[in-house]
N, C-alpha and C positions, 0 to 999 in steps of 0.2 A: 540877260539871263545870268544868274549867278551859280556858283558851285551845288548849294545844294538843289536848284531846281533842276538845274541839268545831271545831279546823280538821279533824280526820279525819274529823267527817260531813261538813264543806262539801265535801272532799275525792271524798266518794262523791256529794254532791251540790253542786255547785259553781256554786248561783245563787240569790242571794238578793234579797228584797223584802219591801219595808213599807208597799204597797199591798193590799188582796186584792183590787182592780179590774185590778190588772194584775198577778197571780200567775198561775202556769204549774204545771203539775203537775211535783213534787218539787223545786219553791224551801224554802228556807227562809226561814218567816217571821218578820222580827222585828218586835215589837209594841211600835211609840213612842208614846212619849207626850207631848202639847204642850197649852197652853192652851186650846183647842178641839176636842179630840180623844184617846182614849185606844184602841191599838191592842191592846191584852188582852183588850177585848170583844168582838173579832174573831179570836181564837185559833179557836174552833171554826169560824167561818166559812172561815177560810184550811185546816183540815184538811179540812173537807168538799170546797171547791177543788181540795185535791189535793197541799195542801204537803205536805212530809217532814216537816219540823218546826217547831214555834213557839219562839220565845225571848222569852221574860213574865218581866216583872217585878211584877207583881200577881196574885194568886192568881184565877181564874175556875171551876176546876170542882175537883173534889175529886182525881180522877184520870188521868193518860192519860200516858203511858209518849212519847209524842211532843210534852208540851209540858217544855222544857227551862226551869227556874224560875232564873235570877239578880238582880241585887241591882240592876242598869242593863240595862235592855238596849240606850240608844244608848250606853255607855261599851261594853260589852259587841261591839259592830256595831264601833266603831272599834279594841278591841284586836284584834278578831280581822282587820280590814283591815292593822292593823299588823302582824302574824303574817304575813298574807299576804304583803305586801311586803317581808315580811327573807327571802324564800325568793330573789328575784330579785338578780340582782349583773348590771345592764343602768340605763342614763342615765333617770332620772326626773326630767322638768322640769318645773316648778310656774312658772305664771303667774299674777300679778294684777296689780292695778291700777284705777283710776279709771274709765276711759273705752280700750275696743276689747280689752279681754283676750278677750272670747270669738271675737272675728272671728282674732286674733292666735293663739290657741289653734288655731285649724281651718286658715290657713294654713298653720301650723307644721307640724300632721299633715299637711296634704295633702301639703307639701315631704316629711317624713321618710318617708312612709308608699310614694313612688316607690322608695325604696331598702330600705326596713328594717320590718320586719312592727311596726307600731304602733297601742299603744291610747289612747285619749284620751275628758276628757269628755264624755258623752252630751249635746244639748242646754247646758241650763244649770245641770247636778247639781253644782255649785260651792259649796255650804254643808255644815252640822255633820253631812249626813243624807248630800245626793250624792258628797262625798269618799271617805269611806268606801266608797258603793255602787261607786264609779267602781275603787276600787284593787280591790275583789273583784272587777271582771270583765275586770282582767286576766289573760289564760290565758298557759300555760308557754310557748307560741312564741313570747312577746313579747321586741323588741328592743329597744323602745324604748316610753316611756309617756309621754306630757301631762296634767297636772292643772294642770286651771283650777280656781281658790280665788277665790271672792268674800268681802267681808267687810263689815261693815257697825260693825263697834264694835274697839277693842283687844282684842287677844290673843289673836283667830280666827284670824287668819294663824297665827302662833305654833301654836295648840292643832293645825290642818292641818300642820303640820309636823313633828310629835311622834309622827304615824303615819305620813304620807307619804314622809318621810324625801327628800327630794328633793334631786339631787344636781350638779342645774342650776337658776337662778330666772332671772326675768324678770320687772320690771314695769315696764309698759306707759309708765306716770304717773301722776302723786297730783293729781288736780283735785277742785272742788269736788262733790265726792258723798257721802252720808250723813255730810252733819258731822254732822248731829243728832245721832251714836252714837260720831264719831270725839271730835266735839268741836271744828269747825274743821278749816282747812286743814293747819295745823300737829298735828294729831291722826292726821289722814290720812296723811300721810307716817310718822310713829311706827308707825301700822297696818300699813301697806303694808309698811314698811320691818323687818317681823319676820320676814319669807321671807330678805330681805337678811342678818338678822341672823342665824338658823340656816346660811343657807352658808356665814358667815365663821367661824362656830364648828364648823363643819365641813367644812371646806378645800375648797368645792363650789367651781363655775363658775357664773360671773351673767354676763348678756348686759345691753350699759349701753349707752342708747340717748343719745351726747354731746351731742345739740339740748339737754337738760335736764339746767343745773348740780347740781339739788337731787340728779339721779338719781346726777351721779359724785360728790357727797358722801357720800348716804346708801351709796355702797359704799366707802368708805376703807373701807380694813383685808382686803379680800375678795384673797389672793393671786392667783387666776384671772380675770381679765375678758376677755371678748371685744367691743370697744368699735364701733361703728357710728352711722351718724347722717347727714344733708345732708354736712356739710362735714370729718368727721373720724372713724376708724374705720377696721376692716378693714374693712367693707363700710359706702361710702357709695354714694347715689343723689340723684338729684331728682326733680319734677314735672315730665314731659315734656308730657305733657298733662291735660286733667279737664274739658273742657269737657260730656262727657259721663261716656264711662267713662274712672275712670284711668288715665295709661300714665305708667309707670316707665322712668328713666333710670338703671341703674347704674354709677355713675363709676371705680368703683373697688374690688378684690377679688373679680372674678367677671368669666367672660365673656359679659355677657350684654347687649347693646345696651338692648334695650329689654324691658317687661313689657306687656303690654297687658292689664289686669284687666276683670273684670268689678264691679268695685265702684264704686262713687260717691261720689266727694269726695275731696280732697285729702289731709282729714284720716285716709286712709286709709293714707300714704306711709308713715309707720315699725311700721305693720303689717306690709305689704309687704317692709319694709330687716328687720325683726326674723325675719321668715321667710327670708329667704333669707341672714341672718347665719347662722341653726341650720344650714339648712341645707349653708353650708359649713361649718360646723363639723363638721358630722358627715360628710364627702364626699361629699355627693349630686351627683352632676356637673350641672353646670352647665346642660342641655340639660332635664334632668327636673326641675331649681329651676324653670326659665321654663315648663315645660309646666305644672304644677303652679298654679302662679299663675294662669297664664292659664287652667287649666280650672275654677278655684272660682269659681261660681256663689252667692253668698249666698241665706241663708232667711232664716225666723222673723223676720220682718221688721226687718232690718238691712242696710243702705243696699241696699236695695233699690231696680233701674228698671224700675216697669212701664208698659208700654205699654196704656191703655186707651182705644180710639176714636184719637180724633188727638188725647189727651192723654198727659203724659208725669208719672208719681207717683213721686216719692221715698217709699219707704216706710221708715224709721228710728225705727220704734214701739217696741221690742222696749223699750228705756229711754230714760231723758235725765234730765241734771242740769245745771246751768249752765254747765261747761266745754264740754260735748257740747253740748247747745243752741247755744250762740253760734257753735260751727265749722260746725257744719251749715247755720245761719241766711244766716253771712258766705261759706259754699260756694256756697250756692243765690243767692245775691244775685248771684254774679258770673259762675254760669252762662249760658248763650246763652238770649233767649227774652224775650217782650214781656208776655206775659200772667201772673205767676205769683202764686200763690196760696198762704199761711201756713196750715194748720191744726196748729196747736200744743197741747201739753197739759200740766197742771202737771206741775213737777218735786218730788217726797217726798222725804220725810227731809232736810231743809234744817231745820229747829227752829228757832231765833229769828234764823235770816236769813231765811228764806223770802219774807218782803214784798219786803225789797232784792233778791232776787236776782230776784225775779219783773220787780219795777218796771225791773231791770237790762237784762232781757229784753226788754221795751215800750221802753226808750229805745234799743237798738238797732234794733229792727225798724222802728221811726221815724226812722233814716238813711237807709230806701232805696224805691224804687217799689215796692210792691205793687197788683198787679187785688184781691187781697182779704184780709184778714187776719181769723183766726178763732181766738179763741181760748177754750181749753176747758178747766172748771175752777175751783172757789171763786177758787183762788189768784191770779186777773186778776181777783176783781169790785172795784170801784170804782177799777180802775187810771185814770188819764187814758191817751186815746188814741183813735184813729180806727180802732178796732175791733170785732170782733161777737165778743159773749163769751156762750155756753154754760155750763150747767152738769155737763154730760158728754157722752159719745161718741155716745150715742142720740141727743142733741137735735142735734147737728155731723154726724149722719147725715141726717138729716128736711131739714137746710136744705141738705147738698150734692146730695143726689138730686133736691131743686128746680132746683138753678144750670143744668144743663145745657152743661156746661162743654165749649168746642171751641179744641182747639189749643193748652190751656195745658200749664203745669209750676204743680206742685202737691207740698209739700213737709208731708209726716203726720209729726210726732214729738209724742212724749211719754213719762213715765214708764212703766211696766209695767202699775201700777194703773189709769190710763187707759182701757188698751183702745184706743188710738186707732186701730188695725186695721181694727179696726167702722168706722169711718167710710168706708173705700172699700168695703165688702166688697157 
């Protein structure tokens, strides 16, 4: 069976997964397969479920007229994603980056989605599995699409680009996050900067955020920019305020006095200048950019404020890598409040920095007052310092549910694998 015969069953049934935990009757199922898992073993379990069809690449039962046998089935998941999306001729913008493409991502939608029917990533379906899932569900109304692309090694971006086809980029910024795979800083930017490189060989539009020179290098040659940033751009802003929630100044390209977000931290500003550059790029009036803003409430634990008791919790769990960390640390430092409290968690995928970048971590957090510092994680044992170091999230649970804490701020990040979630929950 070849791509377009098999887009005419998605077509009669047009929702797929590669879960059977979260299959729905008449998905089709594709059965991956990874290092710890082999999804062909589960062909008959997803027909039982109720799917229409399996798509295996490993032989399991002798006969059944509903499982569909090829040669890949994730090569397979992403031709037919790419199938999908040559049927549309509507703006498909791809975001990545280091640090805030998924918040940057949800902005974006919330701005475009006031004016124009748009689809964008689920959660955080941003790798070789969720790209593909993300571009099948979008349906024929669509106007507009977002695809967030994570990546963690060279030529991910790239291979997301060879289906997604996208026809606007963005990124965010190239900080220190999974050198381990990029290979360093300067790895990272080559990564990143492979979304950059498909728009310019395809005469797309990049949105360049001018705070960062690396950013209007890595686009020489891109004939389309739409430029923004603090000081320079069609759409500049500044920090009006952040002492709690940030509010937004736009200075320039837009009539819009002030943002008043519900997000936390400064280092939230060219999230905020990125969404509401798309957004006038696309003519979302200017009244439903600020509402928009102002009505996104963040999840899944990303700069989260919650109020517990008469304490106040930065929740920034979701990740962290050393760029993220340090803005978050020197955010919270400078915040209002007498009492505040670190619990911190290692940052992955750092490979033969990881000590330095760790030890990097402890000699800032030792420039400023804390009531307490907690930190969690191999990655802090034998650091120096005037700290209480765990070995995970359980044991940073057991000792906060001791402290009985009244009237502080209290700032939770860490990487993914963490969990540092657990610790207020």
């Amino acid at each position: 069976m070849n791509i377009s015969e098999l887009y005419e069953l998605y077509l009669q049934h047009p929702s797929v997964e590669t879960d059977t935990r979260k299959l729905k009757k008449g998905d089709i199922f594709f059965a991956l397969q990874g290092p710890l898992f082999n999804g062909n073993q589960y062909a008959i379990t997803a027909l039982a479920a109720g799917a229409s069809f399996c798509i295996c690449d490993e032989k399991q039962v002798e006969q059944n007229d509903q499982i569909i046998y090829v040669k890949d089935s994730l090569e397979t998941l992403q031709q037919l994603a790419k199938y999908h999306r040559q049927q549309f001729d509507i703006p498909f913008i791809a975001i990545t980056g280091s640090n805030g493409k998924t918040t940057t991502k949800e902005l974006v939608n919330e701005v475009l989605s006031a004016t124009y029917k748009t689809y964008t990533t689920e959660g955080n379906l941003n790798n070789h599995i969720g790209v593909p899932l993300t571009l099948l569900r979008v349906k024929k109304d669509a106007e507009i699409a977002v695809i967030e692309m994570g990546a963690n090694h060279q030529k991910e971006i790239e291979s997301y680009c060879s289906y997604s086809l996208p026809t606007h980029g963005i990124i965010t910024n190239c900080g220190k996050a999974h050198l381990e795979g990029f290979g360093g800083e300067e790895g990272v930017k080559k990564g990143k900067g492979e979304l950059f490189n498909y728009i310019r060989e395809t005469n797309g539009t990049a949105f360049i955020n001018t705070d960062y020179d690396y950013l209007i290098k890595m686009s020489t040659g891109i004939n389309k920019l739409v430029p923004f940033g603090e000081r320079c751009g069609d759409i500049t802003g500044t920090i009006a305020n952040d002492e709690t929630y940030l509010e937004v100044s736009i200075t320039k390209g837009a009539n819009i006095s002030s943002i008043s977000t519900q997000l936390v931290g400064g280092y939230n500003l060219p999230n905020i200048l990125t969404a509401v550059c798309v957004g006038k790029t696309f003519n979302v009036p200017d009244e439903h950019i600020k509402a928009a803003l102002e009505n996104y409430k963040p999840t899944n634990s990303r700069s989260q404020l919650i109020q517990s008791n008469s304490n106040k919790i930065i929740l920034d769990a979701y990740n962290a890598n050393p760029t993220s960390m340090k803005a978050a640390i020197e955010n919270f430092a400078q915040m209002e409040g007498e009492k505040k409290v670190l619990i911190l968690g290692g940052m992955m995928e750092l490979g033969e920095s990881s000590l330095d970048e760790h030890k990097e971590i402890v000699n800032l957090i030792a420039k400023y007052p804390w009531e307490n510092i907690v930190l969690v994680g191999k990655d802090y044992t034998n650091l120096p310092g005037n700290f209480i170091q765990f070995n995970n999230s359980s044991e940073a649970k057991s000792w906060y549910q001791q402290q009985k804490f009244e009237n502080a701020q209290i700032l939770v990040k860490g990487s993914r694998s963490m969990q540092m979630e657990k610790v207020i929950e």
